[in-house]
Structures are given as structure tokens and as C-alpha cells.
N, C-alpha and C positions, 0 to 999 in steps of 0.2 A: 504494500500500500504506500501512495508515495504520499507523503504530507502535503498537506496544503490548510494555510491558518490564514486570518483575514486579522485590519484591524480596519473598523467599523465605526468612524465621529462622525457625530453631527455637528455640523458649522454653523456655529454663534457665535461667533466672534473672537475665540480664543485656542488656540492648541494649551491644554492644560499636562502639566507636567505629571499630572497620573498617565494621561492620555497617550504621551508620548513615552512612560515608561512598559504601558500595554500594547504600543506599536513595538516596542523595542524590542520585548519580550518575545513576541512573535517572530517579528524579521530575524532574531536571533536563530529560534529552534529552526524557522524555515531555510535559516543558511547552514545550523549543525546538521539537518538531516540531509539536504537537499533538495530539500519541498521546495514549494509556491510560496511570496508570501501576495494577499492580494489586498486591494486599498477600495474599501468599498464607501462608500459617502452615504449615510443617512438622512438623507434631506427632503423628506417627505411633507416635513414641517413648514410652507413655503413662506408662513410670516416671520419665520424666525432667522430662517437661511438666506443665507447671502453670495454672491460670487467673493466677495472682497473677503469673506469668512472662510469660504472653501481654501480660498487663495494662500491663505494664513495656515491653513494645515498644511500643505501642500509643501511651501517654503520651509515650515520647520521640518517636516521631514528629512528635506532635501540637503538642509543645513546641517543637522544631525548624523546625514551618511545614511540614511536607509531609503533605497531604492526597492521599489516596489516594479511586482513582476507583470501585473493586470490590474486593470483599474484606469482612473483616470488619468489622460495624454500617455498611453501606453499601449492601450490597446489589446492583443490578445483575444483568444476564440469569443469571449463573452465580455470584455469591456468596452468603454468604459463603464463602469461600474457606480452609477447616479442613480438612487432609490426612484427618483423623482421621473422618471424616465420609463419607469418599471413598473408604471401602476395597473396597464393592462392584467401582468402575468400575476399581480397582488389579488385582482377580481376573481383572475379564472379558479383560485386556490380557494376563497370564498367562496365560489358555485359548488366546487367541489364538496366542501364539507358541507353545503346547503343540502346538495344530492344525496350525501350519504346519511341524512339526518343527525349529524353533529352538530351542526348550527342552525341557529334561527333568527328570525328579523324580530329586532325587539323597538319599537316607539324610533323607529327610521334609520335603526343601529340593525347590526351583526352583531352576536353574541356566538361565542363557543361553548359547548357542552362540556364545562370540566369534570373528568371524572372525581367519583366521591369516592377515596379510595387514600391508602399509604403508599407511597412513592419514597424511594430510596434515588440519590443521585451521587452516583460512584463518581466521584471527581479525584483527579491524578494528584490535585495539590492538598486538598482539604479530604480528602478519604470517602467512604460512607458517610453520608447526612442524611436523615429521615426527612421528612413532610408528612403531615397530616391532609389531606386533600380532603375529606369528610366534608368539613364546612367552606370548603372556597367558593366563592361566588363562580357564574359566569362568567367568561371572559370575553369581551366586547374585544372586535376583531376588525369591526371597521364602521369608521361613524358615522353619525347620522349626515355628515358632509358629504358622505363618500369615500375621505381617505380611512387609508390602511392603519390598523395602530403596532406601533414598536413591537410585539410580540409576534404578531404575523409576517411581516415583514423579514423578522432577522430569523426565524424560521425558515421560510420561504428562499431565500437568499441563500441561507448554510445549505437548505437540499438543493437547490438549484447550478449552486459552484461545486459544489459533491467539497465540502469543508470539511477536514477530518476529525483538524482540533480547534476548539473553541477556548481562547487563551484570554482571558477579562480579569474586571476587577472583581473583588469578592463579594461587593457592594450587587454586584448581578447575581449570586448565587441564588438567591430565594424566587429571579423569577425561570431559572432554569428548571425547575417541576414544573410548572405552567409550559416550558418549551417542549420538555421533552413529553407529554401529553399531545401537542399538536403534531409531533411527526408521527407518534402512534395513531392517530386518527389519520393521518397521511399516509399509514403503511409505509412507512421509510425507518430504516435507522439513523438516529442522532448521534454525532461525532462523539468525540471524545472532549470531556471538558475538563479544565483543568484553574481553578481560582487563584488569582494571585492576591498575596496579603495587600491590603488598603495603606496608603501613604500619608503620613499623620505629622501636623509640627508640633516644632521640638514640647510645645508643652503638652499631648496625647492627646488633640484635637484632629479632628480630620481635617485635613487639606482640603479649603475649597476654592474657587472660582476668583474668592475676593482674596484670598489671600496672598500676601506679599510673595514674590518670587514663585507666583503660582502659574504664573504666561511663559510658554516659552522664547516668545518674542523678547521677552526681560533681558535674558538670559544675553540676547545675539545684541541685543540694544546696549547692552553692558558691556560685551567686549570679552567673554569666555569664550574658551577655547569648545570648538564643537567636538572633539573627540572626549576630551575633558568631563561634559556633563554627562556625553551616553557613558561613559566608563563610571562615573556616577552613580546615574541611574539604574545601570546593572546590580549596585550593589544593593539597590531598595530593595529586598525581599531575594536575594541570590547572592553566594558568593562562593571563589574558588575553591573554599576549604582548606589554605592554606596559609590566611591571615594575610593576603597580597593584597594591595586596593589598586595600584598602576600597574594596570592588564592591557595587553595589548590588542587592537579589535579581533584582529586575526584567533589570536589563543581563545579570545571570548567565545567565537562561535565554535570552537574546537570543543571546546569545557564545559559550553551551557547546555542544561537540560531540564528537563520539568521536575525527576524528581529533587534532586537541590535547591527545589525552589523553595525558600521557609515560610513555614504555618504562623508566622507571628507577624502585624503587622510591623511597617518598617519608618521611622522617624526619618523628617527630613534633616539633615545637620548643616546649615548655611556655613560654618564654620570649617568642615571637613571638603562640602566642594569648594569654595575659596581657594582651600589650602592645594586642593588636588589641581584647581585650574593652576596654579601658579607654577606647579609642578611638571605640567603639559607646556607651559609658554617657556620654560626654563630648559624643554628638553629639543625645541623646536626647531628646526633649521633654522639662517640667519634670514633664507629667504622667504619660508613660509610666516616668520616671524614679523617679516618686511611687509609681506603680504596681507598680514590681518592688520599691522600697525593703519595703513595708507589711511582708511577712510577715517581712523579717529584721526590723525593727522592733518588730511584736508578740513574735516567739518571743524576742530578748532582754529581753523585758516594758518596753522604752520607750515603747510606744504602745499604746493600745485602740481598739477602736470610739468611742470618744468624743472621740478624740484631734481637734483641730480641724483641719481638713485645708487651709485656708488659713496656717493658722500653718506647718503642717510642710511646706508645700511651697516657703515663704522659708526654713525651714532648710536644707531638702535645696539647696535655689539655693547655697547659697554654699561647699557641700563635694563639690557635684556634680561638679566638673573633678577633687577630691582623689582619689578610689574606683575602684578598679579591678577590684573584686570586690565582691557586694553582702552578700558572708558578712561581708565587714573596715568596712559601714557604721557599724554599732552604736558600734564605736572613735571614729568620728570622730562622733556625734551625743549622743554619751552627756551631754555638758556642753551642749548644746542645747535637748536632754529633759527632764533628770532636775538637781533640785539636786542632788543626795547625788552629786555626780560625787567619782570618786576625786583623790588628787592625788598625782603624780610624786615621789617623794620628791628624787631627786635633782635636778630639776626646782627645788623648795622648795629645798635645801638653795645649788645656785648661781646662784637668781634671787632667790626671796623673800630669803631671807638675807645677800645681798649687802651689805656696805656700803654706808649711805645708799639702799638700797632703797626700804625702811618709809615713809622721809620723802618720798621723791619719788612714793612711792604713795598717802601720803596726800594731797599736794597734788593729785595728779590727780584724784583721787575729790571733794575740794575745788570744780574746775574743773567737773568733769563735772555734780557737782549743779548745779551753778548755770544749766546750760546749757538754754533752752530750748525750743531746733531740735533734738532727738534722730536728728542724719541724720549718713549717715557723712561728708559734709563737715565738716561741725561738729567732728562727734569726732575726724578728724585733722587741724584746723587750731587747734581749743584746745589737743588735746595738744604740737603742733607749737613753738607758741604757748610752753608752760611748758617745753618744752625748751630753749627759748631764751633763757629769763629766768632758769632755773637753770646753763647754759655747761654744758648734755650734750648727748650723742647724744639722739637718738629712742628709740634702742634701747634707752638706761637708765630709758626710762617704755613700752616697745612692750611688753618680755619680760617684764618683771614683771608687767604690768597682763594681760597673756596666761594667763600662769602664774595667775594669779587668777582671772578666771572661767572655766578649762578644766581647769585641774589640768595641763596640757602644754605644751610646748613649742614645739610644730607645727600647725598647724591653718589654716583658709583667712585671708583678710584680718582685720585686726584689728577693722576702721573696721565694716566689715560683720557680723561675729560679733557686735561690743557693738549695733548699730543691728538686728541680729535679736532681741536677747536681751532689749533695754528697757532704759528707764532705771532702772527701779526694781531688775529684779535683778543689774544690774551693782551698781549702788550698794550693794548686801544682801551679793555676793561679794564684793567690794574689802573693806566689812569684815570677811568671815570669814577673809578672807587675812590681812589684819592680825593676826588671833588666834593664826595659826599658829606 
């Protein structure tokens, strides 16, 4: 049997990061086994859905790395794969159970005959779970409008793609007795289902819609790395078993599989992805680094198309280990860029202004001209040099001289910030620090 799993939103407005960890989940086993994975859109809803909404799934996918195999702009024997498109084949499933007396028209609605019985739903993640079926109501199958409701539909769909595994969140468990009744009234068997634990913030709240860092647009609007959150994400409810967190994607789909997936929901920890994105950006080529930099670069207008991309890509070397987010680059590169860099006042007021400062900053500046090797050895063995012949630390000619061509306090090596920056406009800023 060859696998084939779906992941199944409805577009309102948001790819939510349960949502994409339920796509992920999927594209995952569909890549360990070799399956399908397929992208089916529930949009049946037509006040609610949008093109601009779809569009938003669609992108974080895409951004995230998981390509989908059928479904929409793909193509394949049965895509693309739009609920909304499908409502013919939703009716003729309706007549059916109308003909076999399972269902009836109720006050302008469709109702299904639930059965009144105990149902057992063997799921791969959460085991055996009972249901009481006895007292369930009817189930209303398609409204008094005419459309189809969620239940039928994603029925309909699973038999229709011949779906083998049904891979959700566990927040759906309770209405899979309600599904798995409608393919027995269809004379079909129902795939295989497997629950994954519900994704909760840090104080054991469910993750919902409103909450912070709850969009995956957040995520791409902030500046993480996309390999970074799905490595993440894997570990909501899954992990390697070896107490590894930075797994490689490749190993991912090599190692994942349902049953490892854990019965206990999984907290979201802002502090651990942080730490992981930083870890991803720290591990990244100079050029793929180059590459996620450009757009926070231009939208704070430190760079253009014209920008020389030799040059900025020896900036970004030397603050690349510093960033943890590519929103907070602009911070660290602005004195890299841009003369008109700002300056720390309080920065100024206990470095520049220090006692004997001025004079140990002019002799540097002194030193530095003269020097005609512009390499960061040079630069910290001259200056090393005049600390020794003035009876100071380093640090009475490092801070200052820092403070002076960055306006900060913090920033990557010294020796390498001046050897990126040139001789000429260190020389240019050590004087205008003097003026200050």
C-alpha cells in the first residue's frame, strides 16, 4: 500500500503554526515512506475564504520547504484540489445515503443517521479510545443553503483520493466516530488515523489564532530562519530519541515516524526556537546568509541594488555569529553601511568622555595612519603596541576607539570591524568622534 496523507486548511486569513506543524507532520511520513503528500483546501465556507487567505497558506508552505505533490498549481490525476469546486461530487454522496435510507431531509437540511451504538477508534498515536454513540444526535450533512458541512466533505475527499493516513490534530479526535460511521454507511474503509498531541503556550493554555507568534507569517516577517522553525516544529510532539534538537531535514525524514510521535501535548518554548534560529543563521553559508540579510537591508534603506555585494558580504562575515533574528540585523550593520550612524549617548558620555580619553584616541588614530598593512593583525598589534607605551589596559584605547566608528558599545571584533570598514573611514570617524 503506498501512503498517501493530505493536509486539509481552511483559509481565513492565517496559516497557524498548529497548522503548519500538521502539514509538516504529514509531508514528513509522506517523504519517510514515499507516499503522496496532497494539499487539499477547504473552502467551502465562501464568506469566510478568500484568495488573499489561500495565498497565505500556500507561501508559508512554500517558505517552510514543503512541497506538495497534488493539489493546488500542481496538478496531478485529481487536482487541483479546491473543496469549493467539488460540490457536484458532495450532492451525488448525499443522494446516495438518501437512496440507501441513511439520510433524511430535515426543515430544508440533510441529516445522517448516526448509528446508536459503541465505536472504538484504533488511532496509531493515541491507541484504542471508546465512544459512546447511544445518545449522538443526527448528523446534518448538508444545509438548509445547500452546502456540504465539514464532516461530509472530508469524508468524501479521504475516499475519493483513496487517503490512507489521516494525520490531525487531536482537537479532531472526537469527531472521527462521526467519520468513521459515514464510510461504513458508504461501504468503504477508512484510512488509518493517527492524533497528534495539541500545541499549548508556555503557561498550558492552548495555542490559539490570537495568540502571539501564533501566524506563520510572524515568523518570515521577523526574519527566522525557515529550516530553523520546521526543525522546530518537529520537535512539538516528536523527537529523535537521542536528546538532539539541530537535525538535519534530510535525517528528519529518514527518523520520523508515527509511532514516536508523543501522547502528551507539546508546549510552545519562544525561548528555545530563538535560541535554535540563531543556531541555523550561525551555521549558514556567507551567501545564503547574504541572501536572507538583502530584504531587511533594503526595507531599512541600508542597501540598494547597487549596493556592492562583495563588500556587504565581508560585513555580514563579521556580525554573522552576533544575529539571531534577521529583523535585529539593520542594528548591528547600520555603522557598517551608513556614515550618518547614530551615537549612544550614554555610550559618549562614559567612553568618549572619559578622562584622558580624547588623548589616547588621538594617538591611536596617530598610529593607525601611519600604518601601512590595513589587516586586523596590524590593527591589534599597533594598538596593543601604544597601550603599552602609554601603562593602560587595551581597553582604554578598544572602547573608545569602538565607540567611535559604531556609535556602540557592542559589536563583533574590533580588529575586524576597522579592517572591514578601511583605512580611510576609520580615520574620517576617529575624527568626528573627537568633535563630539
Amino acid at each position: 500500500m503506498k501512503v498517501r496523507v493530505r493536509f486539509a486548511p481552511s483559509p481565513t486569513g492565517m496559516l497557524h503554526i498548529g497548522g503548519a506543524r500538521t502539514a509538516l507532520f504529514n509531508w514528513l511520513y509522506a517523504r519517510h515512506t514515499g507516499g503522496t503528500f496532497v494539499l487539499r483546501v477547504e473552502d467551502t465556507d465562501a464568506a469566510r475564504n478568500t484568495a488573499e487567505a489561500r495565498q497565505v497558506i500556500f507561501d508559508g508552505l512554500r517558505w517552510l520547504g514543503m512541497n506538495w505533490d497534488e493539489g493546488p498549481e500542481k496538478g496531478g490525476d485529481h487536482g487541483p484540489y479546491f473543496q469549493s469546486q467539488r460540490l457536484d461530487l458532495y450532492r451525488s454522496y448525499v443522494d446516495k445515503l438518501l437512496s440507501k435510507g441513511l439520510a433524511y431531509e430535515f426543515e430544508g437540511a440533510v441529516k445522517f443517521k448516526m448509528p446508536k451504538d459503541r465505536c472504538v477508534v484504533k488511532d496509531l498515536i493515541c491507541g484504542d479510545v471508546a465512544f459512546d454513540r447511544t445518545l449522538e444526535p443526527d448528523l446534518v450533512i448538508l444545509r438548509k443553503d445547500g452546502s456540504p458541512v465539514f464532516h461530509l466533505v472530508n469524508v468524501v475527499d479521504d475516499l475519493e483520493m483513496k487517503i490512507t493516513h489521516v494525520i490531525r490534530g487531536e482537537d479532531h479526535l472526537s469527531n472521527t466516530q462521526k467519520h468513521l460511521a459515514l464510510f461504513a454507511a458508504l461501504g468503504a474503509e477508512p484510512p488509518q488515523y493517527a492524533h497528534i498531541p495539541l500545541i499549548l503556550n508556555n503557561d498550558g493554555s492552548k495555542m490559539s489564532k490570537r495568540d502571539a507568534g501564533s501566524s506563520i507569517a510572524e515568523y518570515h516577517a521577523q526574519g527566522y530562519v525557515p529550516e530553523a522553525l520546521r526543525n522546530y516544529l518537529c520537535l512539538l510532539g516528536w523527537s529523535p530519541k537521542d536528546d538532539r534538537e539541530i537535525v538535519d531535514i534530510q535525517e528528519l525524514i529518514q527518523l520520523f515516524d508515527l509511532p514516536q510521535v508523543n501522547r502528551h501535548n507539546a508546549r510552545f518554548d519562544m525561548a528555545k526556537l530563538h535560541w535554535m534560529n540563531g543556531q541555523y543563521m550561525a551555521r549558514q553559508s556567507l551567501a545564503d546568509f547574504t541572501e536572507h540579510a538583502i530584504p531587511f537591508l533594503k526595507a531599512a534603506g541600508q542597501i540598494d541594488d547597487s549596493t556592492d555585494r562583495e563588500r556587504l558580504g565581508k560585513m555580514l562575515a563579521i556580525v554573522q555569529e552576533k544575529v539571531k533574528l534577521f529583523q535585529d540585523l539593520p542594528n548591528w550593520t547600520i555603522y557598517l553601511l551608513k556614515d550618518d550612524y547614530p551615537f549612544d549617548p550614554e555610550a559618549v558620555a562614559k567612553t568618549l568622555k572619559k578622562d584622558g580619553a580624547a588623548g589616547r584616541l588621538a594617538k591611536l588614530r596617530e598610529r593607525y595612519a601611519a600604518l601601512a598593512d590595513w589587516t586586523v593583525e596590524k590593527l591589534e598589534s599597533e594598538l596593543k603596541a601604544l597601550a603599552a607605551e602609554l601603562s593602560v589596559k587595551t581597553g582604554e584605547l578598544i572602547h573608545p576607539c569602538r565607540v567611535a566608528v559604531s556609535g556602540k558599545t557592542v559589536g563583533p571584533s574590533l580588529y575586524h570591524m576597522l579592517e572591514v570598514l578601511g583605512k580611510q573611514r576609520v580615520l574620517e570617524r576617529l575624527d568626528r568622534a573627537a568633535s563630539l
